[in-house]
N, C-alpha and C positions, 0 to 999 in steps of 0.2 A: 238707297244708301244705308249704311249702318255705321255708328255712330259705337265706339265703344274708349269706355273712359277705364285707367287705372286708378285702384288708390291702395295703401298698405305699403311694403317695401320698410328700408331703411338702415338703421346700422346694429347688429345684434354679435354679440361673441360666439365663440364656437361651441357650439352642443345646444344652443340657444334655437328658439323656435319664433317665422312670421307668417304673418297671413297676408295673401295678395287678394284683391277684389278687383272683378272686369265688370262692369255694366254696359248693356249695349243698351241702343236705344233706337228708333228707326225701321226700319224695314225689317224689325225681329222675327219675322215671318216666316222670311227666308233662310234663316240661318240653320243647318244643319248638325254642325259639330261646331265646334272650340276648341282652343287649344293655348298650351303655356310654349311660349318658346325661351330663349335667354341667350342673351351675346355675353361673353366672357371678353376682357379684355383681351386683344390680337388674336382672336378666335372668331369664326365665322359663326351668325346665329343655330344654334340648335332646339329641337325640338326638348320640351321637356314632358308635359303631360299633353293627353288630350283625352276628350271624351264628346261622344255621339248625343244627338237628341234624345236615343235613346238609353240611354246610361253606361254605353259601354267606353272601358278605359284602357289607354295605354300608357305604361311611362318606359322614359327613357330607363337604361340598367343603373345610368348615374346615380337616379332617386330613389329607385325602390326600396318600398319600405321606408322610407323616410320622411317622403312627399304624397299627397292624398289632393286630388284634382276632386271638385264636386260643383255641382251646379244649382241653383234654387230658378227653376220654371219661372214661379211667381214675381220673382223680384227680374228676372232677367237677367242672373248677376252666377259669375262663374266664380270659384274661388281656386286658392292653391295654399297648403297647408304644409309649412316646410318644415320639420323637426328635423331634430339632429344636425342641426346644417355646419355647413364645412368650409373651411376658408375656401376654398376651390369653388361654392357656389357662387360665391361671388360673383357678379354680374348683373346688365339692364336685363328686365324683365318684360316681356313682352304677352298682350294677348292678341289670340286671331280668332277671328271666328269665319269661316268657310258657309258660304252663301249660293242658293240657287239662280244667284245671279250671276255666273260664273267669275266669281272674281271674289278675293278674300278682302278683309278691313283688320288692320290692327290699331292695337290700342297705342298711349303714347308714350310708353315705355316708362319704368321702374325700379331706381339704381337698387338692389340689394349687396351690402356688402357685410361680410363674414368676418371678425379677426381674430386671431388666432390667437 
């Protein structure tokens, strides 16, 4: 099992900038990649960033350039760096992280909201 906690989020104006924290804990071993998702109100979760063991990243078109996914080995501990943000980011925040135990864990979500 993996264990992964939020912390960061909250309520910022527009053009304003937060930082999210994932720690996992547990079975860290097996984890391969991570990833940021986020539910928008009356919207089905989406993908926002993610990135591999091995550093590599993708983000949604949403973010780019806005948002910057990064990880620290050491701590266990995933981040998400959101500038410029927009009323429209508004949303729980979500992380996953993708395990060779065939089955993902996420964390316990993270309301971010934007106003404009």
């Amino acid at each position: 099992q993996v264990q992964l906690v939020q912390s960061g989020g909250g309520l910022v104006q527009s053009g304003g900038s937060l930082r999210l924290s994932c720690t996992a804990s547990g079975s860290v071993s097996t984890i391969y990649a991570m990833a940021w998702y986020r539910q928008r109100p009356g919207k089905q979760r989406e993908l926002v960033a993610d990135i591999t063991s091995g550093g590599r990243t993708i983000y949604a078109d949403s973010v780019k350039g806005r948002f910057t996914i990064s990880r620290d080995a050491a701590k266990m501990t995933m981040y998400l760096q959101m500038n410029s943000l927009k009323p429209e980011d508004t949303a729980v925040y979500y992380c996953n992280s993708r395990t060779t135990l065939g089955y993902g864990f996420w964390g316990q979500g993270t309301q971010v909201t934007v106003s404009s």
